[in-house]
Z-matrix of the N, CA and C atoms (Angstrom, degrees):
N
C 1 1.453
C 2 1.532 1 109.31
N 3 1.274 2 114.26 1 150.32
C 4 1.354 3 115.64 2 -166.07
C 5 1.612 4 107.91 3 -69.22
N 6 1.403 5 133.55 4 179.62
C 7 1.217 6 113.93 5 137.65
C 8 1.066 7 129.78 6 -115.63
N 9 1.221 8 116.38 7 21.35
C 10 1.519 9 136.80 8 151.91
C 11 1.626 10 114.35 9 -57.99
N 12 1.258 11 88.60 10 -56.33
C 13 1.392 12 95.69 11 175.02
C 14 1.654 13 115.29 12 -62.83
N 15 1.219 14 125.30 13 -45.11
C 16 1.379 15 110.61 14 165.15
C 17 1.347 16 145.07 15 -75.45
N 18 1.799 17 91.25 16 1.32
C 19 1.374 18 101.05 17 167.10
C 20 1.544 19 129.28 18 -80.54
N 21 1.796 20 99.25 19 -37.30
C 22 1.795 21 105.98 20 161.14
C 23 1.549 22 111.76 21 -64.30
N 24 1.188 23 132.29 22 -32.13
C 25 1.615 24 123.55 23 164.08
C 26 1.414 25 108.10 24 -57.18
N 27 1.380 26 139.11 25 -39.23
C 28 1.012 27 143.75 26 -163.96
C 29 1.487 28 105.93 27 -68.69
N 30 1.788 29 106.06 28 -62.58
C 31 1.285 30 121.45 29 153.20
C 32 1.700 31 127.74 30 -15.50
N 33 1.384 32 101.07 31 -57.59
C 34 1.610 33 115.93 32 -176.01
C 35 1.473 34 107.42 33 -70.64
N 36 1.905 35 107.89 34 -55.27
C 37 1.564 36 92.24 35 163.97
C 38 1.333 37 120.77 36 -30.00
N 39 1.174 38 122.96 37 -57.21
C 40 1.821 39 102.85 38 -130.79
C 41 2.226 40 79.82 39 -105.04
N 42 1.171 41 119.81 40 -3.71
C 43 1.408 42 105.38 41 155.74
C 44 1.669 43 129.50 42 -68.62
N 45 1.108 44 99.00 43 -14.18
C 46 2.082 45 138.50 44 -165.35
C 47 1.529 46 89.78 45 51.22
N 48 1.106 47 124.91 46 57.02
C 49 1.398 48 111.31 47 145.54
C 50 1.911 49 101.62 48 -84.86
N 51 1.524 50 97.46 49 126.87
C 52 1.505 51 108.50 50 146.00
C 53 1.429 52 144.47 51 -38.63
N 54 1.675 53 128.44 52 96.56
C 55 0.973 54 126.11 53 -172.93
C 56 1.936 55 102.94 54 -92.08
N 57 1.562 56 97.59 55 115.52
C 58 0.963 57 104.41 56 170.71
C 59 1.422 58 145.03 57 -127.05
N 60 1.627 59 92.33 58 36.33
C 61 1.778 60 128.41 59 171.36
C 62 0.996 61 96.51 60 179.72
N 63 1.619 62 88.68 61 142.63
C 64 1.859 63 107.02 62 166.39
C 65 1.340 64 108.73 63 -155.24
N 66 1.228 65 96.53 64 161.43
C 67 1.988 66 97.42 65 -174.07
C 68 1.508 67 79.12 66 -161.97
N 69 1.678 68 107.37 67 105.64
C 70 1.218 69 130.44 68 157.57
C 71 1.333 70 124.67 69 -51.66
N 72 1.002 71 103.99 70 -42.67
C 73 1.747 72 120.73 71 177.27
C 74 1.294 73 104.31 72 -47.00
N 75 1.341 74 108.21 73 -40.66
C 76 2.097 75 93.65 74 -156.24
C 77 1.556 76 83.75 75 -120.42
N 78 1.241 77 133.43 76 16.22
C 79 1.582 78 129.56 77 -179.53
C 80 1.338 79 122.82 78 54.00
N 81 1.197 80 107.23 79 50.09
C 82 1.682 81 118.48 80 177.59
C 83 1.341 82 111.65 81 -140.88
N 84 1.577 83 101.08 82 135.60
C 85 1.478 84 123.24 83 164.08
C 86 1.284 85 110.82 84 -119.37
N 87 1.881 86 91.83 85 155.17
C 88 1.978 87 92.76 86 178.00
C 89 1.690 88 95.33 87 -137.83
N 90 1.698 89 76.33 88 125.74
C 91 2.381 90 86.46 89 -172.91
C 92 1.910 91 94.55 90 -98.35
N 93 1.184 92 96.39 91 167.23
C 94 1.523 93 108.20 92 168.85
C 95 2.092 94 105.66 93 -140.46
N 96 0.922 95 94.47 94 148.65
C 97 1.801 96 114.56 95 -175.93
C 98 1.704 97 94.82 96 -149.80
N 99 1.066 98 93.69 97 66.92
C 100 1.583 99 89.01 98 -175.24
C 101 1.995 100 118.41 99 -63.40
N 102 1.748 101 104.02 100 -28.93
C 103 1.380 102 108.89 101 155.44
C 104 1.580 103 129.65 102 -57.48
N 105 1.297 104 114.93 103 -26.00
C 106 1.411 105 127.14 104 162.31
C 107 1.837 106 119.01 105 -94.82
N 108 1.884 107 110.79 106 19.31
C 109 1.322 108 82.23 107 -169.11
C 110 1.482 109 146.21 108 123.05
N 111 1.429 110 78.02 109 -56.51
C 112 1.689 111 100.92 110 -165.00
C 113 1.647 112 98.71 111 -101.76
N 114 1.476 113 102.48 112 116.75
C 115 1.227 114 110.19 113 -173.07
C 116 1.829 115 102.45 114 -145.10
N 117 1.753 116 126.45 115 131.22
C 118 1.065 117 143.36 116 -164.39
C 119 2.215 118 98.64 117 44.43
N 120 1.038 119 118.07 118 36.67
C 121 1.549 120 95.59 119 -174.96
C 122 1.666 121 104.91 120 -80.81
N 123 0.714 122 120.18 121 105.20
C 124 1.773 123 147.31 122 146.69
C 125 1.368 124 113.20 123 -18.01
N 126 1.449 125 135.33 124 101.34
C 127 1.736 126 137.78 125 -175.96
C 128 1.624 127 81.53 126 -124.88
N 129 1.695 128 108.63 127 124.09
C 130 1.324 129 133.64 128 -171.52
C 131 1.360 130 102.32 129 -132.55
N 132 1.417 131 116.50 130 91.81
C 133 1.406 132 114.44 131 159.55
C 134 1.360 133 120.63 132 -51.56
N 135 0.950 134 136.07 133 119.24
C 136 1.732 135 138.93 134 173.85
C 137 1.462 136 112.14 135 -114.21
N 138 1.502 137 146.35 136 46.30
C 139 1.173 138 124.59 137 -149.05
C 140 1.721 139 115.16 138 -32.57
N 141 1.135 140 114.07 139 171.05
C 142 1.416 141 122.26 140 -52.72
C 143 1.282 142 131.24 141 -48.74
N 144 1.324 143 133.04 142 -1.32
C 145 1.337 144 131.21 143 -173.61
C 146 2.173 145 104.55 144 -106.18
N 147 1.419 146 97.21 145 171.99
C 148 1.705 147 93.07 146 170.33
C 149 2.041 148 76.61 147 -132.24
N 150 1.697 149 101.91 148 146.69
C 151 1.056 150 117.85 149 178.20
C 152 1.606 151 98.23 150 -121.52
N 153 1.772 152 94.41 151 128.57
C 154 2.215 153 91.70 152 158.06
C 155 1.269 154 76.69 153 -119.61
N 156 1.764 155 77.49 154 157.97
C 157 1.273 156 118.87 155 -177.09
C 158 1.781 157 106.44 156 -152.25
N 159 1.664 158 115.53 157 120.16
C 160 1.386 159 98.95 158 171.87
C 161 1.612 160 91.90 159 -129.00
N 162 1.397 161 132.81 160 157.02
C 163 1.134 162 136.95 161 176.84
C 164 1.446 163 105.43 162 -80.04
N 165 1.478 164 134.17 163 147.55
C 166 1.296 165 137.89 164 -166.99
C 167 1.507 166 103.17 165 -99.57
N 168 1.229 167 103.79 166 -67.82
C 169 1.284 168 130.73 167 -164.16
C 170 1.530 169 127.19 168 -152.73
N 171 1.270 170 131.03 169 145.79
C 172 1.658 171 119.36 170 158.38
C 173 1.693 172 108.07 171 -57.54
N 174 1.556 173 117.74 172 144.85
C 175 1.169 174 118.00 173 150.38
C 176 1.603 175 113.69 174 -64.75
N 177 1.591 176 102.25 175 137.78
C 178 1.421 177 104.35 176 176.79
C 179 1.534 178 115.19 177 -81.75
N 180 1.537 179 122.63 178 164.90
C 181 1.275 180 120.89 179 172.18
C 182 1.481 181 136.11 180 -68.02
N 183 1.278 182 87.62 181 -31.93
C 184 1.798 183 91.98 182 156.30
C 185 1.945 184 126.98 183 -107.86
N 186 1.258 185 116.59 184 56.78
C 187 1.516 186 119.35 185 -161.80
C 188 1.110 187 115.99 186 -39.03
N 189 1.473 188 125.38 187 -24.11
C 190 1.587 189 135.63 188 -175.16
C 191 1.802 190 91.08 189 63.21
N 192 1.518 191 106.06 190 -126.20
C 193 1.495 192 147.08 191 -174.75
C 194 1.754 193 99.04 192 -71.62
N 195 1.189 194 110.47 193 -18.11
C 196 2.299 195 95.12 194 -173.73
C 197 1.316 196 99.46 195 -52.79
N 198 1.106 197 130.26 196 -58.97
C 199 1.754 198 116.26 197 -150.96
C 200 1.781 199 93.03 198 -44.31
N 201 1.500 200 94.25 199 -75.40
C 202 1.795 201 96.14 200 -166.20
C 203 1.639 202 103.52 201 -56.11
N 204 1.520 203 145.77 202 -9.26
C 205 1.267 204 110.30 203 146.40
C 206 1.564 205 143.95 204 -61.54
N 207 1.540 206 80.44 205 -20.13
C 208 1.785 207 92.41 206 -172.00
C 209 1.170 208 106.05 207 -75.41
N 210 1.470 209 121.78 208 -38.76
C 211 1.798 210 119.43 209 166.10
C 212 1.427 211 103.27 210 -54.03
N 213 1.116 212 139.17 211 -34.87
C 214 1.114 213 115.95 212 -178.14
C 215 1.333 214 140.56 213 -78.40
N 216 1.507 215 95.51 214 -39.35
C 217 1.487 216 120.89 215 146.48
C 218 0.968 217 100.85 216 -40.46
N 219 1.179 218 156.19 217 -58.78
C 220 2.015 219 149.67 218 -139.16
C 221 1.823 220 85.40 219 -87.38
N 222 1.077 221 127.81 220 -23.06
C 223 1.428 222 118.22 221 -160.22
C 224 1.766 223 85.06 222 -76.11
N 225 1.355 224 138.66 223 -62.78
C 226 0.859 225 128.10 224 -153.91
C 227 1.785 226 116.56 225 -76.54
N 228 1.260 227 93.78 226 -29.83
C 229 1.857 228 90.22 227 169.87
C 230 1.113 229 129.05 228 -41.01
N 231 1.444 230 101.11 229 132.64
C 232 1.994 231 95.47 230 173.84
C 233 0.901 232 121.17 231 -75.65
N 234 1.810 233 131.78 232 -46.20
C 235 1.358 234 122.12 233 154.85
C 236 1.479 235 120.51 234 -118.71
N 237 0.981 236 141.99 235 -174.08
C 238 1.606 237 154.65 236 -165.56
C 239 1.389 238 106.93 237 40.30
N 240 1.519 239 109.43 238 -157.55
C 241 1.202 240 105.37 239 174.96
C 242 1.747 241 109.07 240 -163.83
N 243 1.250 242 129.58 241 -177.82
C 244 1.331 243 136.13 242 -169.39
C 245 1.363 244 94.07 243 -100.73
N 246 1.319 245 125.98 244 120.84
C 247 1.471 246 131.22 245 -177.75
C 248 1.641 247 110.26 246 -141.97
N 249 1.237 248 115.59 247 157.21
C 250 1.477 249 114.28 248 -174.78
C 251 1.422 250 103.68 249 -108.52
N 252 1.566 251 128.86 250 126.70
C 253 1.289 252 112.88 251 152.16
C 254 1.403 253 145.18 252 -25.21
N 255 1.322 254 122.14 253 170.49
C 256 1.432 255 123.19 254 -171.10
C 257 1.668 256 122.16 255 -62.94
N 258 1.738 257 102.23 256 -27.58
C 259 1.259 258 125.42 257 165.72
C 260 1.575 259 116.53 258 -61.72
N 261 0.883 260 112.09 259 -56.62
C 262 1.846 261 129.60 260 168.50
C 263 2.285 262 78.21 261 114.10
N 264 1.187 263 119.57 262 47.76
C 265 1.516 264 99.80 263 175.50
C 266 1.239 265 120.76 264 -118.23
N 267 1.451 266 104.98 265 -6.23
C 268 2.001 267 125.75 266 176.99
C 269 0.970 268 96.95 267 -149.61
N 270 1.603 269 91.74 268 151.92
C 271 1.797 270 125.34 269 -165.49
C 272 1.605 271 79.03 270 -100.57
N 273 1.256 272 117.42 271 159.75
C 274 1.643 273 128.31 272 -157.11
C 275 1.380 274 96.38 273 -164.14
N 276 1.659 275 134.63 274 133.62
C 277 1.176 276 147.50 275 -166.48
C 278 1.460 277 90.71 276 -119.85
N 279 1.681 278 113.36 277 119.24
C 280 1.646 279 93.58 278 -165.79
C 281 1.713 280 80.71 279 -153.73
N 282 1.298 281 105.98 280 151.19
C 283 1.941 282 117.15 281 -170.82
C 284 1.527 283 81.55 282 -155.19
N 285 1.202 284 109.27 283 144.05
C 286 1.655 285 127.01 284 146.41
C 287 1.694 286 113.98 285 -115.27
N 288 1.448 287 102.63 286 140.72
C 289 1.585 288 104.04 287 179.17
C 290 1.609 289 85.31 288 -121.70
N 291 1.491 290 97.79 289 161.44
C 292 1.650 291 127.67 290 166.65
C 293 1.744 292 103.65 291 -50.26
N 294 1.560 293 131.53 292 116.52
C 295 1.677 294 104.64 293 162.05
C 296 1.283 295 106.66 294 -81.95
N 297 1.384 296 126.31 295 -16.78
C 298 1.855 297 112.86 296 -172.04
C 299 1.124 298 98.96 297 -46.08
N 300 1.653 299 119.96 298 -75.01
C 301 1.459 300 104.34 299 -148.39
C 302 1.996 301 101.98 300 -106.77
N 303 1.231 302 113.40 301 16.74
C 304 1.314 303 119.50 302 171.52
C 305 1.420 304 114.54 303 -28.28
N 306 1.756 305 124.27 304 136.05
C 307 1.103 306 126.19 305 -154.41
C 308 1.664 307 81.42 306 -152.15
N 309 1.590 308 92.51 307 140.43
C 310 1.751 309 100.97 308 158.61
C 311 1.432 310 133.03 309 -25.18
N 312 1.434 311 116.19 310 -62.05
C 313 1.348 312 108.50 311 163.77
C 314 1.279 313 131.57 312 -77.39
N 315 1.273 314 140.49 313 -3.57
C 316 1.285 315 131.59 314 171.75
C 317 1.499 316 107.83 315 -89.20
N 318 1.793 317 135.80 316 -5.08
C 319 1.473 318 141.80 317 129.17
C 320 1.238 319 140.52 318 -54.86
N 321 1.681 320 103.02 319 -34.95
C 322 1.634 321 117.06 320 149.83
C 323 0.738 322 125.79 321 -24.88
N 324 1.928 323 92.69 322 -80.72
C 325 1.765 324 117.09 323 -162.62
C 326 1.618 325 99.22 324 -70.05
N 327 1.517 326 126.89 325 -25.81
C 328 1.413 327 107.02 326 -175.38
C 329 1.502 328 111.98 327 -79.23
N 330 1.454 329 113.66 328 -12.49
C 331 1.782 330 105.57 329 -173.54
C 332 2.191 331 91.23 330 -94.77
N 333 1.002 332 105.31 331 -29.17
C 334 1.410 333 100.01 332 176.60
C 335 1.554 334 115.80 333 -79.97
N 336 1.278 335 109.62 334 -8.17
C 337 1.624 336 107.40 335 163.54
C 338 1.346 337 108.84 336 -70.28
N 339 1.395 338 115.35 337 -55.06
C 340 1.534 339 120.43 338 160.87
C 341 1.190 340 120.13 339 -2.40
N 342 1.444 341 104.23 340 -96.26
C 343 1.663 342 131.33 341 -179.82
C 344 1.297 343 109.37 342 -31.43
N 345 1.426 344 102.10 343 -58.78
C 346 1.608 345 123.37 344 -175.41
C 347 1.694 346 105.73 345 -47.62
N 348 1.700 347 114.42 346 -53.00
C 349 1.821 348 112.35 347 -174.41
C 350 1.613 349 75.73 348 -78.51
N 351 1.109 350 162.38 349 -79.99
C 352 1.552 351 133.15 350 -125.86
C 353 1.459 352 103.59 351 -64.92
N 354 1.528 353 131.74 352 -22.02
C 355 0.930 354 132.98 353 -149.28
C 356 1.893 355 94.43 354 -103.50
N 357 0.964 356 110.65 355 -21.67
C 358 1.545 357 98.21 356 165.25
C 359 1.395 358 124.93 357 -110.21
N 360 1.673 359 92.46 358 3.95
C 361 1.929 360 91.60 359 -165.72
C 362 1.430 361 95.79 360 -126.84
N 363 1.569 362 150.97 361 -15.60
C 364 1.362 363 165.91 362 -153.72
C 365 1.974 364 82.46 363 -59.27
N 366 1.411 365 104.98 364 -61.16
C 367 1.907 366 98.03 365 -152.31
C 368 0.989 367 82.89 366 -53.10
N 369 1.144 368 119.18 367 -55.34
C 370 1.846 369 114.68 368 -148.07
C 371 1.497 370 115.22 369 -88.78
N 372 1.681 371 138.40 370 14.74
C 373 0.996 372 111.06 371 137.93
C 374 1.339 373 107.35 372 -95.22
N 375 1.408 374 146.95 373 -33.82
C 376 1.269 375 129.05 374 176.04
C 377 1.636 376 118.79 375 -60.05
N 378 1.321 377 131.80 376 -11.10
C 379 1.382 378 121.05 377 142.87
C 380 1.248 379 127.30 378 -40.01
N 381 1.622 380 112.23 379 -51.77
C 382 1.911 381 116.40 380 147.68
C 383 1.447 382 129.23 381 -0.71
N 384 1.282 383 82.35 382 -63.35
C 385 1.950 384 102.85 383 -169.80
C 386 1.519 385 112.06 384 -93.80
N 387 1.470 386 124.28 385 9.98
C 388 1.241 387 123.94 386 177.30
C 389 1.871 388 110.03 387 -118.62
N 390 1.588 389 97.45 388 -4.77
C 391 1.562 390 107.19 389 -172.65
C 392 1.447 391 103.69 390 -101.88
């Protein structure tokens, strides 16, 4: 096992986000902060990079205007960004950080960027899925 990899677990401990899957094998954990948001988000060590990834939402069948909000939305994020899977069928909140020199706060600020876009953007993409 890497110790990269046990250093972002280590990381997550002492943030107390909840690890509530892991599969050592492929170097991934998935935390939840469901008061912040953060629910199944996915931290994938890949050397060299660690990727989160939490799924947002399904794309709806009629998107109208979402794509070009979500670019716009991405303008204001501090880190990651709103991206669609390979399918084009979910909107996906996804950041990669450096693991070489990866440090506590630059995992913070990327899971609290998270929270932070669900927390100003949540009504208004699930308005999406009700139009």
């Amino acid at each position: 096992m890497s110790e990269k990899f046990e250093l972002v677990k280590q990381y997550l401990l002492e943030m107390e986000l909840p690890i509530i899957d892991q599969d050592p094998a492929e170097q991934l954990v998935v935390v939840e902060s469901e008061e912040d948001g953060i629910k199944n988000l996915v931290i994938d060590c890949e050397e060299p990079i660690v990727i989160l990834e939490q799924v947002i939402m399904e794309v709806p069948a009629q998107p109208g205007d979402l794509f070009r909000r979500l670019l716009q939305m991405n303008r204001s994020l501090v880190h990651g960004a709103f991206v669609l899977d390979e399918e084009g069928r979910r909107i996906i909140f996804r950041d990669t950080l450096q693991l070489e020199n990866l440090d506590r706060n630059e995992l913070e600020g990327s899971i609290q960027a998270l929270g932070m876009a669900l927390a100003e953007y949540s009504s208004e993409l699930l308005g999406y899925v009700t139009r």
